[in-house]
C-alpha positions in Angstrom: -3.3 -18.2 20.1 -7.1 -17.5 20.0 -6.0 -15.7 16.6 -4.7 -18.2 15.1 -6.9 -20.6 15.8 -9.6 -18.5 14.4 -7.9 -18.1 11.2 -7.2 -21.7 10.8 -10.9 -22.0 11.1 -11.5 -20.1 7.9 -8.4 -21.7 6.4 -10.1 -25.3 7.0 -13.8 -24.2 5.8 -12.6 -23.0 2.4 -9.9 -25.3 1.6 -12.4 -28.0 2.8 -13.9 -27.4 -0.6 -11.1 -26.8 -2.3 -10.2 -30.7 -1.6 -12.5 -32.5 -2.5 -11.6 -35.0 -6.2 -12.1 -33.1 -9.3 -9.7 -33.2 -12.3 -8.6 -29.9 -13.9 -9.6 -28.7 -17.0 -5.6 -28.1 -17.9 -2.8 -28.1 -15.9 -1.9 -24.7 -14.4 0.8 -22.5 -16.7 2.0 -19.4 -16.2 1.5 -16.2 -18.4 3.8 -13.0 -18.3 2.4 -9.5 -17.4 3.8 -6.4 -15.4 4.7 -3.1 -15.9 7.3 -0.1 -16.6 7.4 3.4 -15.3 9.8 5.6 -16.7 10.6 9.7 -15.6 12.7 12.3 -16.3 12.6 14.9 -13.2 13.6 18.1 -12.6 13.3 20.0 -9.0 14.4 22.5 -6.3 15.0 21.9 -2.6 16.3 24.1 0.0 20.3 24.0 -0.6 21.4 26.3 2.4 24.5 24.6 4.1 23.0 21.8 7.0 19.6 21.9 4.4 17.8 18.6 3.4 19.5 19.7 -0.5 22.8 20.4 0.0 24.9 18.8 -2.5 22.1 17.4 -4.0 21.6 17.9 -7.7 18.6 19.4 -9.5 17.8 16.8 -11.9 17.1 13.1 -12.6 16.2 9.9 -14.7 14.0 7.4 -12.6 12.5 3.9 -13.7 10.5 1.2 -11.7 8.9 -2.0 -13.0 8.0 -5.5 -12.3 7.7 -8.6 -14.2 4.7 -10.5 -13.2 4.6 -14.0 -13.7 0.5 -15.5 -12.9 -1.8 -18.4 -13.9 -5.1 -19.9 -12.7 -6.9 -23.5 -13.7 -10.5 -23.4 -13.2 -11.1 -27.5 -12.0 -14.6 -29.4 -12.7 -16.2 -28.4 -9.5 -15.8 -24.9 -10.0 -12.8 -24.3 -8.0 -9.7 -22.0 -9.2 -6.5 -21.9 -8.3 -3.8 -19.6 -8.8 -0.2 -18.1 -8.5 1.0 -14.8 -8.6 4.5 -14.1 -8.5 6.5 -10.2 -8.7 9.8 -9.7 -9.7 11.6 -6.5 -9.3 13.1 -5.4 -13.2 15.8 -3.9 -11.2 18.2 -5.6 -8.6 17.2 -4.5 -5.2 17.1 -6.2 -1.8 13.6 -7.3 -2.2 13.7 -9.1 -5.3 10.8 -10.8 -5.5 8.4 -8.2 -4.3 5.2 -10.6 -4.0 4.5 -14.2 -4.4 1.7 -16.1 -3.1 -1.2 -18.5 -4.5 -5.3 -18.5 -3.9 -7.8 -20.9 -4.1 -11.1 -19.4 -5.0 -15.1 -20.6 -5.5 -18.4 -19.5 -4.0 -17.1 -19.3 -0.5 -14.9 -16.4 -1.4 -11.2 -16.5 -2.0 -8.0 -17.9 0.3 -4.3 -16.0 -0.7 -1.4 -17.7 0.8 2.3 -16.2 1.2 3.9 -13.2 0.8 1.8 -10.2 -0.3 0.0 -6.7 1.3 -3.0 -7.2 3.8 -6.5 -7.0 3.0 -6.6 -3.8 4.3 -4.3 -2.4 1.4 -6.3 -4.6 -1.5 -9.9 -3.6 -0.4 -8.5 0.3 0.0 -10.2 3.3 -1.9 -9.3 6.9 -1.3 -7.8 10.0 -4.0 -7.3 8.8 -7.2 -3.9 9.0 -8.8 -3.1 12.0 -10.7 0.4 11.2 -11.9 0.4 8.1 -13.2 3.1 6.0 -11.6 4.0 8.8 -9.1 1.1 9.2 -6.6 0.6 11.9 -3.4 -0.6 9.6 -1.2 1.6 6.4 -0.5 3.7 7.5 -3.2 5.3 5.5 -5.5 8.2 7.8 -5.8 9.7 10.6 -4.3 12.2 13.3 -5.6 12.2 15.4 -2.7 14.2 14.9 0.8 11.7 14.4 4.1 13.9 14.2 6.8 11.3 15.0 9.5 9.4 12.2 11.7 6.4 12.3 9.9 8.0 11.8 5.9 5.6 10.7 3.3 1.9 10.2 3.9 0.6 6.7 4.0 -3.2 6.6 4.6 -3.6 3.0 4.2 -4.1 0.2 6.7 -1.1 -1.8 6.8 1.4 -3.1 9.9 2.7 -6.0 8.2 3.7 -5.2 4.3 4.1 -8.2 2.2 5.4 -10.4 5.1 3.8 -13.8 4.6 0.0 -14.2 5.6 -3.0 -15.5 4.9 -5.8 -13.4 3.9 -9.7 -14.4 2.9 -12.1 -12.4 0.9 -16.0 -13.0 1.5 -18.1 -13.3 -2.3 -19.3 -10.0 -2.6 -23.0 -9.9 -1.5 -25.4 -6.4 -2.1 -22.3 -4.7 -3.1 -20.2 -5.3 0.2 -17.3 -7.6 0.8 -15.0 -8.2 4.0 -11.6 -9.5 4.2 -9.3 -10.5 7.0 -5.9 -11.2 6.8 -2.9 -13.0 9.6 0.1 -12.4 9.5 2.4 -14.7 12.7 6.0 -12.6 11.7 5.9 -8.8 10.8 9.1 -9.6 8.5 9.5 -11.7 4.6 11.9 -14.5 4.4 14.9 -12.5 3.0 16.8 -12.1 6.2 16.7 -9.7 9.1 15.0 -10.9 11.8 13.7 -13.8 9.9 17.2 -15.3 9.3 17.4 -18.9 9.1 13.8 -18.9 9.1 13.6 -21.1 6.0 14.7 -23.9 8.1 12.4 -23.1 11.1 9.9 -21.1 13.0 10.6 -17.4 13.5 11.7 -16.6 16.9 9.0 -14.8 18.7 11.1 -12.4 21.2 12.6 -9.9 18.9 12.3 -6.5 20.7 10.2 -4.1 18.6 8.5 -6.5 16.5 4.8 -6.6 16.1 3.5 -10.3 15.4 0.0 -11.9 15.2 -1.3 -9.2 12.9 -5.1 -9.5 11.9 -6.3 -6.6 9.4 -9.6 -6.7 8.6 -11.3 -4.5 6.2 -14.6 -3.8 4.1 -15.7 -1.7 1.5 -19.0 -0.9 -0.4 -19.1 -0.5 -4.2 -22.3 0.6 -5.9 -23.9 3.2 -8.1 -26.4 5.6 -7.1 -28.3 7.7 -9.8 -25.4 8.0 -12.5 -23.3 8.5 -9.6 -20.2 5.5 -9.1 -19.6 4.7 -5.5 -16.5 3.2 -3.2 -16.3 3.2 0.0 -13.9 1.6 2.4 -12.7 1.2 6.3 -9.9 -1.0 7.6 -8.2 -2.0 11.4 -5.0 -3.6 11.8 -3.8 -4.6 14.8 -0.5 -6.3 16.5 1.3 -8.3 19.4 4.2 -6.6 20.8 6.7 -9.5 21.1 8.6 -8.2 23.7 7.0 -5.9 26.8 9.5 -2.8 26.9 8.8 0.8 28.5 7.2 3.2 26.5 6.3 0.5 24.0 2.7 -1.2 23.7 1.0 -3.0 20.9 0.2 -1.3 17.3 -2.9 -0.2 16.3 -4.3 1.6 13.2 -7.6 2.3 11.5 -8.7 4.1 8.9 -11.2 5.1 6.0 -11.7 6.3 2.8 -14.2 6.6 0.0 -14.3 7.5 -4.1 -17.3 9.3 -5.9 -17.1 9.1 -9.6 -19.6 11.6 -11.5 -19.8 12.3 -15.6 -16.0 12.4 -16.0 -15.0 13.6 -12.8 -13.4 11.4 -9.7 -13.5 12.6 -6.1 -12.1 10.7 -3.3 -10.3 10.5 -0.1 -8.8 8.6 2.9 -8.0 9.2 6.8 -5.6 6.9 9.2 -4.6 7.3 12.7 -1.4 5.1 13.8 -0.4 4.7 17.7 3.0 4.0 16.6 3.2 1.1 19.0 4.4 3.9 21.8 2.4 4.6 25.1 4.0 7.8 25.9 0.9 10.5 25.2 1.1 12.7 22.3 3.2 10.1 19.6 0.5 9.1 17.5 0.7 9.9 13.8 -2.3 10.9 11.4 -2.0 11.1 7.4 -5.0 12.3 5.2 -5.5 13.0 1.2 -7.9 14.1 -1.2 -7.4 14.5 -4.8 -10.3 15.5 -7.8 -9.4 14.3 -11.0 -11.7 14.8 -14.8 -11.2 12.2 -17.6 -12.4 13.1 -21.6 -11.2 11.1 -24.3 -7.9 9.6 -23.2 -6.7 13.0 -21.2 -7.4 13.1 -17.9 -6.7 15.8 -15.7 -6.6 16.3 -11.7 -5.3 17.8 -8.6 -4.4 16.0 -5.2 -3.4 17.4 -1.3 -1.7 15.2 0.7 -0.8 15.4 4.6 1.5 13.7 7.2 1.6 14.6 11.1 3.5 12.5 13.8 3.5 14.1 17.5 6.9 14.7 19.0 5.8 13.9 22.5 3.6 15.8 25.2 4.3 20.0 25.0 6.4 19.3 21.6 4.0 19.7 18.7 4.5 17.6 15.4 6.2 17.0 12.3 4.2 17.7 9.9 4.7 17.0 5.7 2.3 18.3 3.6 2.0 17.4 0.0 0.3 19.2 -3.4 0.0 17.4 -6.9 -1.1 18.7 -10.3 -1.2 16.9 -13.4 -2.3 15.0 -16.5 -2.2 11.8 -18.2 -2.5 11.0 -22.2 -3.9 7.5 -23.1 -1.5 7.1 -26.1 -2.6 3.3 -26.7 -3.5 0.0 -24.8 -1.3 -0.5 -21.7 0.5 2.9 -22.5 0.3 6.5 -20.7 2.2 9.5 -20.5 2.3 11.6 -18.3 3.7 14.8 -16.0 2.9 17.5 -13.5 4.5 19.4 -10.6 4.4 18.3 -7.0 5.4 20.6 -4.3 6.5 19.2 -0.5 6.3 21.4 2.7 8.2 20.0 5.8 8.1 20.8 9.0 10.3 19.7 12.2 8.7 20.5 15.6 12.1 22.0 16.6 12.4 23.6 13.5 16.4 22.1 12.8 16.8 23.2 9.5 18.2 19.8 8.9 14.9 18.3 9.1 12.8 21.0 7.3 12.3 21.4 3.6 10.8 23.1 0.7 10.7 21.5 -2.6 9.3 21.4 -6.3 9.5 18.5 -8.6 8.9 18.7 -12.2 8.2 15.1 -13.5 7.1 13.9 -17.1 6.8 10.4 -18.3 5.1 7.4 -19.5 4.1 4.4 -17.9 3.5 0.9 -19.8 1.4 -2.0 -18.4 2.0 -5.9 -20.2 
């Protein structure tokens, strides 16, 4: 309670302003944007009979996109407000990906509904070297990780796009905070939110972490020619229903980019408790990437890493990720590009149904609208 009562506090300070008569400029219409991503991938995996490849074949075509449909109105006292709404270009359980609208002025900025913590929008860490692709909370993945650990993910972020509010301070000196509350770790679109449309959430699911706050801040500057970003985050939840070996979440992290005559250098850290009590389950993912842009080529490198521990005496699961490629600016909005990524997983009890080796071989171009 004293959570939400704390961010309804900054809900009615802002929107306080935000009130007050004043006729818009134009009524609020909506403009089409979004993106494309488009790859042809080739790869190896271990194919042994029980392995992760099996059966599996060597090559494939893979596309992602969204349609984004946003708008503001700027109104005669200075205040804007705004929609932003994501559709999926490809049918898919979460169709609408993110939707929500702000209200901003000189007291920051309010977002309300369905989108990713502030923790995730205030992040900085390695920069991308395949466009489109990633290392790090990777926006696509070729290779099978059937360990415990999977993918790394070294951003702060318990609740996804379940609905929230969030508030960003006005950034002051080069610093900015944000906070964000999220009641139900889950979107409307069924699951344990079923029915919710037509009423409040239940609030004894076992499992389920509620009453998220994730704050974050981050520093942006430059120092001597030298670009600077960096950034720390906490999110933390309720554990709706007490159960053994289970507790409430907690993560933290950080992360930082230094940008120099071309070249890009940056990286992140984040620890995870997993919501478990039992010693030795905590995960921990880390990356770092280096990347050089002349002209519209840009070139880079990127090491990612994943470790979640099996329990007290059973060591980890451990993923461990390495990136190289390049990206062409061939016009406004469009990219191409390619490289080879490389995964190395590991099972504590070495089951060769949970370990892999594998190489992906990826080119394409990516188009923002």
């Amino acid at each position: 309670m004293n959570r939400l009562l704390a961010t309804s506090a900054l809900t009615v300070a802002g929107l306080a302003l935000a009130v007050q008569p004043s006729s818009a400029a134009e009524q609020l219409k909506l403009g089409i944007g979004g993106y494309f991503n488009a790859f042809i991938v080739a790869g190896s995996q271990d194919d042994g009979v029980g392995q992760p490849g099996n059966g599996r074949r060597n090559h494939k075509i893979a596309r992602e996109g969204e349609i984004i449909f946003s708008g503001e109105t700027t109104l005669d006292n200075g205040i804007t407000f705004g929609v932003n709404v994501q559709l999926e270009a490809e049918t898919c359980a979460d169709q609408i990906d993110e939707s929500y609208m702000y209200v901003e002025g000189k007291f920051g900025r309010f977002n309300l509904g369905s989108e990713d913590p502030a923790t995730d929008a205030m992040f900085y860490g390695a920069p991308v070297v395949i466009a489109g692709i990633g290392l790090d909370t990777p926006d696509d993945v070729f290779t099978s990780l059937p360990n415990g650990a999977g993918t790394p993910v070294s951003i702060v972020n318990i609740s996804g796009d379940s609905e929230k509010l969030t508030y960003f301070t006005p950034r002051f000196a080069g610093f900015q905070f944000g906070a964000s509350y999220t009641p139900e770790n889950c979107q409307e679109v069924g699951g344990t939110c079923a029915g919710s449309y037509s009423g409040f959430q239940a609030d004894n699911n076992a499992g389920q972490q509620s009453e998220i706050v994730e704050i974050a801040a981050n520093y942006v500057g430059s120092f001597g020619g030298v670009d600077v970003a960096v950034y720390g985050g906490y999110a933390g939840g309720d554990l709706e229903v007490p159960a053994v070996g289970a507790e409430d979440q907690d993560q933290w992290g950080f992360g930082a980019q230094f940008g120099f005559a071309g070249f890009t250098l940056g990286g992140s850290y984040k620890e995870d408790n997993l919501a478990t009590s039992a010693s030795n389950t905590d995960r921990v993912d880390y990356s770092i990437g280096l990347t050089y842009a002349t002209g519209p080529w840009t070139f880079g490198g990127a090491y990612a890493h994943a470790e979640v521990e099996a329990g007290a005496g059973l060591g980890e699961d451990e993923t461990d990720g390495y990136q190289i490629g390049l990206q062409y600016a061939v016009g406004p909005g469009i990219t191409m590009t390619g490289g080879i990524t490389y995964w190395d997983v590991e099972d504590n009890l070495n089951a060769p149904a949970a370990e892999n080796q594998g190489t992906e071989f990826i080119i394409g171009t990516t188009i923002s609208f």
